[in-house]
N, C-alpha and C positions, 0 to 999 in steps of 0.2 A: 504494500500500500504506500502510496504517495505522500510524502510529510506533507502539511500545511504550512501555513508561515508561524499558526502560534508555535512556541517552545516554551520548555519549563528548563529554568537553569538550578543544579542543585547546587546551592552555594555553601561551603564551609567555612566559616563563624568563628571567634577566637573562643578558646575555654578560658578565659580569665585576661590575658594580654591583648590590649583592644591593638599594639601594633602587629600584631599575628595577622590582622586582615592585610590579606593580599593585594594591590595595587588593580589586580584583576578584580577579583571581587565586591570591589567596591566601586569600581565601574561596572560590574553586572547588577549589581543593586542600583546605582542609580539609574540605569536605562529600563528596566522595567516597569510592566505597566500596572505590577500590582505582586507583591510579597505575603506570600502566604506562611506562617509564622506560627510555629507552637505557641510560643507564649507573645501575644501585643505587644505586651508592657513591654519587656526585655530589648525584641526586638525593634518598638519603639528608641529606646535607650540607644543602642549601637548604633542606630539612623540618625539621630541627635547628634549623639556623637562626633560621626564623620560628617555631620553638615546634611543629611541626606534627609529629603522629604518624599514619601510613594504612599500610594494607599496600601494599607497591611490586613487580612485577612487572617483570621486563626483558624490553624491547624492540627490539631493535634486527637489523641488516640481516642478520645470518645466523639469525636466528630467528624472526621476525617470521611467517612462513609457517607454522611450527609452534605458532606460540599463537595463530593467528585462532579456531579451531573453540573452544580455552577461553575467550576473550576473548569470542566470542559466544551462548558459552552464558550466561556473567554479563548480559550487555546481557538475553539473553532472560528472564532471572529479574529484570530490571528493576535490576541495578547503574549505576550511575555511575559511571563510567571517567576519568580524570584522563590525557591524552598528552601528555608531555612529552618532550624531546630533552634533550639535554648543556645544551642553551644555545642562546636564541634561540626563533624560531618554527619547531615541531615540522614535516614534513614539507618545508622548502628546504635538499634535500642530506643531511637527515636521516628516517631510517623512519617510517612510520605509514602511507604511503600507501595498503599492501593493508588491512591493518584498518581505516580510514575507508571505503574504497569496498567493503566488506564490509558491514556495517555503513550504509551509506546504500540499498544493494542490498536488505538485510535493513527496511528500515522502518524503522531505529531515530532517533532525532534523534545531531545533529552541531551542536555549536557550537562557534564561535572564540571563546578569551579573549583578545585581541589584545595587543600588547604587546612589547619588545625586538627585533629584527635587525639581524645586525650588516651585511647586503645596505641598508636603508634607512639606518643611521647610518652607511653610509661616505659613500652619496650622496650623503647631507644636509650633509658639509663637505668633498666633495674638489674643490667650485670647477670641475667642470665642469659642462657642461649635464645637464640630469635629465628633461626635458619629455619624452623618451622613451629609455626605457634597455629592456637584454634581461640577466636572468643566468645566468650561462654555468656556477656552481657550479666543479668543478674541473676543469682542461684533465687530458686524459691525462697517467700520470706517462711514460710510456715517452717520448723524444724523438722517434723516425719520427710517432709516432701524433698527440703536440703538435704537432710544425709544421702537420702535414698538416692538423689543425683549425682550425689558427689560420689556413691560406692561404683556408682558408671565410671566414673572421669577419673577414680583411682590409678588408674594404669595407662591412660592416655599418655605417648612420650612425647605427644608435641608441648611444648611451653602452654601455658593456659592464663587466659585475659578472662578477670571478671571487674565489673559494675558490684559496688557496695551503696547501703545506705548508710550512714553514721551513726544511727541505732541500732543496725544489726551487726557491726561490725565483729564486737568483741565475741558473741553467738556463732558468727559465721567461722573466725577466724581459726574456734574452739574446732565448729565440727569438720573443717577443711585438716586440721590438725592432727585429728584423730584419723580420718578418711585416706589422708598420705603418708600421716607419718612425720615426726617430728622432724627431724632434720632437713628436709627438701627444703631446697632453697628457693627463696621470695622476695620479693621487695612489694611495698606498698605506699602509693604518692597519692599524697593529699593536697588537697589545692594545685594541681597541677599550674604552673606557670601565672601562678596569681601570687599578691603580697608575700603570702603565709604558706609558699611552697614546702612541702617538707617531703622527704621519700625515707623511708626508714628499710635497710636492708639486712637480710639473715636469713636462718632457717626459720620455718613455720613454728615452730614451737618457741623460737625467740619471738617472733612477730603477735604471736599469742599473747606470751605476758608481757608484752608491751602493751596492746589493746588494753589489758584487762588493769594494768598499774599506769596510765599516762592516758588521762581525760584528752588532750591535744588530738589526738590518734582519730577519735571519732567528729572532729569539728573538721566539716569539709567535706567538697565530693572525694571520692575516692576510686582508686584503680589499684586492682589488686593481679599482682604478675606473678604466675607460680614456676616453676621450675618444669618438665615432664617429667613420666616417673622414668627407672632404668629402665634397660630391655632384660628383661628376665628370659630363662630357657626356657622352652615351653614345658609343661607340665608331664608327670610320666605315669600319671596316673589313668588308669583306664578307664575311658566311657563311662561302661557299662557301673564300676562302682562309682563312681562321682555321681551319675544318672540315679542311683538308687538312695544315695545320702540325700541330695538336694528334694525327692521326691517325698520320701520322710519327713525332712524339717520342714518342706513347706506344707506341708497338713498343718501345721501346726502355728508358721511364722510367716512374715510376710515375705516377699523374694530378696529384699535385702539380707536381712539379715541369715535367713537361709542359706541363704549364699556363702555371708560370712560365715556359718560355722562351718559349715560344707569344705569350705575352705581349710580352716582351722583342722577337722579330723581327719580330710584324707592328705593333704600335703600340695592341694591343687591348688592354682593361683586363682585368686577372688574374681576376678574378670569372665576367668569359665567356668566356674561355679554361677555365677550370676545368668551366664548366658542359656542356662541348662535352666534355670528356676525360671527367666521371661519366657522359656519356651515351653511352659506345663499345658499353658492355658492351649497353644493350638497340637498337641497331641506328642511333640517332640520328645519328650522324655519317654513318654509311653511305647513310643516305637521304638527308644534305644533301649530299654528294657527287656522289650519282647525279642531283638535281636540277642541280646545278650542271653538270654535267657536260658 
């Protein structure tokens, strides 16, 4: 399908250093015909700021669904659309995604104004490896639902990017701690590139009681950079008894922690113990049982 002339620019925003806006970016803000804006206010602010006046549209995740159909009538009449988040680059953790893929659906053009996150400025100084990382944005806030994610992402060897809130920190930090393992090394930046930058770096279990003895730790957004785990040898336990420990405790437990014992009695690594307890429900275990049998 044929672009039109509207287009939607996604622009990248500073996380805290208002000189982080790009020379580009703030020429794409001002040639627009209309910015559409998680938060007004904020965004308001930055436009101020750089001298910049446009009409501003909010954006964001409980509404986003209800302005595509006007957001694409604009593109259709050949507007230029300015996407912007709170801070940082617009759709990592933040809305825009149903309007982009609307919108790319519809023929219109899509460009990135690249530019500030605070997911690439944590990696680029928390001194761990980077050559392949995954971001995990934010863990569940509920606790059942955090571990149980985290007993997933225990074994993962890529580096791992998470989103904190500064109330859940000291909680999260705990149960990331127990989930890897104390020693894995972490770093954690607060206020990334604002006044009150701080990055505090160690093992997870240092990074722990720091949270838990130093109030500072939870004032401020946060990014939390975790280490991967090693590469372990794969496991030399058989199937067929892994398949029958896991099938036991989960009568009784939920898949996580099944998993974890599972783990714990036959000597198999937690990752395929886990992968054996998701698989109950569509018949998996039951079939390697009856082969085993």
């Amino acid at each position: 399908m044929a672009a039109s002339a509207g287009r939607i620019d996604v622009i990248a925003t500073p996380i805290g250093n208002l000189g982080d806006l790009s020379p580009r970016a703030r020429d794409a803000l001002a040639q627009a015909d209309l910015v559409a804006a998680e938060d007004t206010r904020r965004t308001g602010q930055l436009l101020n700021a750089m001298g910049l006046s446009r009409p501003v549209i909010s954006l964001h995740e409980h509404n986003e669904a209800a302005r595509i159909d006007e957001l694409m009538a604009r593109l259709a009449a050949g507007a230029v659309i300015a996407l912007v988040s709170d801070a940082g680059t617009p759709l990592l953790s933040d809305p825009g995604y149903e309007l982009v893929r609307a919108a790319r659906a519809a023929g219109h053009d899509v460009r990135a104004v690249p530019g500030p996150s605070a997911i690439t400025a944590a990696l680029s100084i928390a001194g761990v490896p980077t050559t392949r990382f995954c971001f995990e944005g934010f863990l569940p806030a509920r606790g059942r639902e955090r571990r149980e994610r985290l007993s997933q992402l225990a074994h993962e060897p890529r580096t791992l990017v998470f989103f904190e809130a500064p109330h859940r920190i000291v909680d999260s930090l705990a149960d990331i701690t127990a989930a890897f393992g104390a020693a894995r090394a972490a770093a954690l930046g607060r206020e990334l590139t604002k006044a009150h930058e701080t990055v505090y770096r160690g093992s997870l279990g240092e990074l722990s009681q720091r949270a838990r003895e130093d109030a500072n730790v939870a004032r401020g957004e946060i990014t939390l950079v975790v280490a991967g785990a090693p590469q372990v040898a794969a496991s030399a336990v058989a199937p067929g008894e892994l398949g029958r420990v896991v099938a036991l405790l989960a009568k009784e437990l939920p898949p996580s922690k099944a998993a974890a014992l599972a783990a714990q009695i036959t000597g198999a690594r937690r990752s395929e113990a886990y992968d054996v307890a998701v698989n109950l429900g569509s018949g998996g275990v039951s079939s390697r049982l009856e082969s085993a049998g």
